[in-house]
N, C-alpha and C positions, 0 to 999 in steps of 0.2 A: 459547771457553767453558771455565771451570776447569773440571776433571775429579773428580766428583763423589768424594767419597769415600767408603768402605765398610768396615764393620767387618764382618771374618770370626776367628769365634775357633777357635783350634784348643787341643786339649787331647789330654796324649798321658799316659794312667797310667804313673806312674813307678813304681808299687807294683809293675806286670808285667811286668820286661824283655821286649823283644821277644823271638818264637819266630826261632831260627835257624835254618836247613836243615841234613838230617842228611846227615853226611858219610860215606860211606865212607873206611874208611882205604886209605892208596894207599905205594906203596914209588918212584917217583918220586919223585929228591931232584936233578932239573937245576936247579931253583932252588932260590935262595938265601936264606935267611928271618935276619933280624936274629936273633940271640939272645936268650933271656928277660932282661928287667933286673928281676931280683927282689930288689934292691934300690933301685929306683926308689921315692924317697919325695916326701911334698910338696914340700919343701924344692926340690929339682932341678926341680921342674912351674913352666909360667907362670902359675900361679895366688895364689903364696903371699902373705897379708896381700888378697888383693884379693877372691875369689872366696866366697860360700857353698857349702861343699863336706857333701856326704852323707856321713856316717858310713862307708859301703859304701866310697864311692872315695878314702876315705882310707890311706895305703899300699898302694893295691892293688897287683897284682902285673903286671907289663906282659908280655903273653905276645906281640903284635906280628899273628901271624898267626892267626884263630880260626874260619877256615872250610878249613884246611887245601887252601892251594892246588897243593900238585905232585898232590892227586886229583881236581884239573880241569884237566882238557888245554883246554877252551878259553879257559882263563886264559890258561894258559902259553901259548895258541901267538896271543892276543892281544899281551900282553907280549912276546913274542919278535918280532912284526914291527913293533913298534918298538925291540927292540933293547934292552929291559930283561929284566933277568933278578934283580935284588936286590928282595926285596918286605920294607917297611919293617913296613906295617898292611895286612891285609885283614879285612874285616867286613861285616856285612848294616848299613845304615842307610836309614833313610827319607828321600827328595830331595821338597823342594817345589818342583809346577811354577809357570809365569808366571802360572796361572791359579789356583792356590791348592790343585792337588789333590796330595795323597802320592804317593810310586811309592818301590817298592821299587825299592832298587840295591845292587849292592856295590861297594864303597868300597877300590879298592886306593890305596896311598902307592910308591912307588918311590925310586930316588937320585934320579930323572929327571924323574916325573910324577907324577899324583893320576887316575886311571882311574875311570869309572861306567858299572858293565856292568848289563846287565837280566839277572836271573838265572833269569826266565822265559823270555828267547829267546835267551841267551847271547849276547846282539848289546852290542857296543860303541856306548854313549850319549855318550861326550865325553873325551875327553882332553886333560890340562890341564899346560903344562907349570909344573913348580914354581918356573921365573924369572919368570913371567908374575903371578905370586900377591904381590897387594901388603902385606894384611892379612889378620885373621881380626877379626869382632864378637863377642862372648859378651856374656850380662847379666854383671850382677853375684851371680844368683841361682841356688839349684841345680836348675835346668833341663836339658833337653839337647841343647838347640838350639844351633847355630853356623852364622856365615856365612864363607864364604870371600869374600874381593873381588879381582877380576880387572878391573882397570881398564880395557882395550881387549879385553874381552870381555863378559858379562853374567856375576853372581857365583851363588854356590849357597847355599841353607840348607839345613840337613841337618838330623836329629837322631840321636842314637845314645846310646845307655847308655853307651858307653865315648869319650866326647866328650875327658875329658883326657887319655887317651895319645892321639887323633888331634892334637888342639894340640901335645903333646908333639914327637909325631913329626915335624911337619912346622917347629917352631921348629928343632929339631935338624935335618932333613933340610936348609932353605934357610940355616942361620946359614954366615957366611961370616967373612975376616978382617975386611972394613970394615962389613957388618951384619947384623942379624939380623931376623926377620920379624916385624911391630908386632901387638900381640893388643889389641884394644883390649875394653875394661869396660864397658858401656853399657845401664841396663833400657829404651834404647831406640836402636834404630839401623836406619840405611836401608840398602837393597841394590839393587841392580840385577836385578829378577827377568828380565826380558827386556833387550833391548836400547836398549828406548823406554819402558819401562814401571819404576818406581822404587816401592817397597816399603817402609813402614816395618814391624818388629818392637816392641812394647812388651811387657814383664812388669811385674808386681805380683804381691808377695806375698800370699797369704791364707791365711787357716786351710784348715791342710791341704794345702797345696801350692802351687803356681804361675801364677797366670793370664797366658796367652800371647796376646796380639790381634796380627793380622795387616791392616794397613791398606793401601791401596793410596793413594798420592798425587797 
């Protein structure tokens, strides 16, 4: 029997960036955080000529790390038993699950991996290594959603305010001498929410913003 299909819409105000968690500052410097590129303009992004970009994230300023990780030790002593220690991006992003609901994660980038910890039970959700990451989906539109695709895994969609330095990061992190990671353009694309279960995304513009559908196939 075909598998009925169902429209769930999500919508996520982009007028209110997410609330972040407050950080204490910490003097723990065993790890290693990318440097600011504050000269990082569109031009250097995978976005140029292709993407509707906001006002806001044009030239913004790529800061890398924004939850200041050497003042969580159970970052660091996550990362450390796998034996990373360079953090490329860390950030609060929203994960959508197989079954369509939000969850708060943080979102580290590594030389290594791509990390999703619950920041409510500081429990490690998934580690992903960055040779395993085929592509990335985005629309075309200024949204904030992105999918990662892990071919002999099940893929992720995320969202985040700071969507182009995580693309940034991770074209940079996997380019190599013979390739570099495919970011493909699309107001509409499929993912692998589970491992049996396949996802499409579609956007449409409208006044005033973005409309997001979430369909299951």
């Amino acid at each position: 029997m075909e598998r009925q299909r169902t429209n769930r819409r999500v919508q996520i105000d982009e007028s209110q960036p997410p609330k972040y968690d407050t950080v204490d500052e910490g003097d723990d410097n065993s790890m290693r955080m990318r440097p600011s590129q504050n000269n990082v303009t569109e031009s250097q992004e995978p976005f140029m000529g292709v993407k509707v970009r906001r006002k806001a994230s044009l030239h913004r300023e790529y800061k890398g790390d924004y939850i200041d990780v050497p003042s969580r030790p159970y970052l660091i002593k996550i990362m450390e038993k796998q034996g990373d220690t360079q953090v490329l991006f860390a950030d609060n992003v929203l994960k959508f699950t197989g079954n369509g609901k939000m969850k708060r994660r943080i979102l580290l980038i590594t030389n290594f991996a791509i990390y999703l910890v619950d920041p409510d039970t500081a429990a490690l959700k998934r580690r992903i290594a960055l040779a395993a990451v085929e592509k990335m989906s985005l629309s075309e539109l200024s949204d904030n959603f992105f999918a990662i695709i892990i071919p002999y895994e099940y893929d992720l969609l995320m969202a985040s305010t700071r969507k182009s330095e995580i693309v940034t990061v991770l074209v940079e992190a996997t380019k190599s001498d013979s390739a570099q990671l495919e970011v493909v353009f699309s107001n509409r694309f499929e993912y692998n929410a589970t491992s049996d279960l396949v996802k499409e995304v579609q956007f449409e513009e409208v006044e005033g913003g973005v409309k997001t559908r979430i369909l299951t196939r």
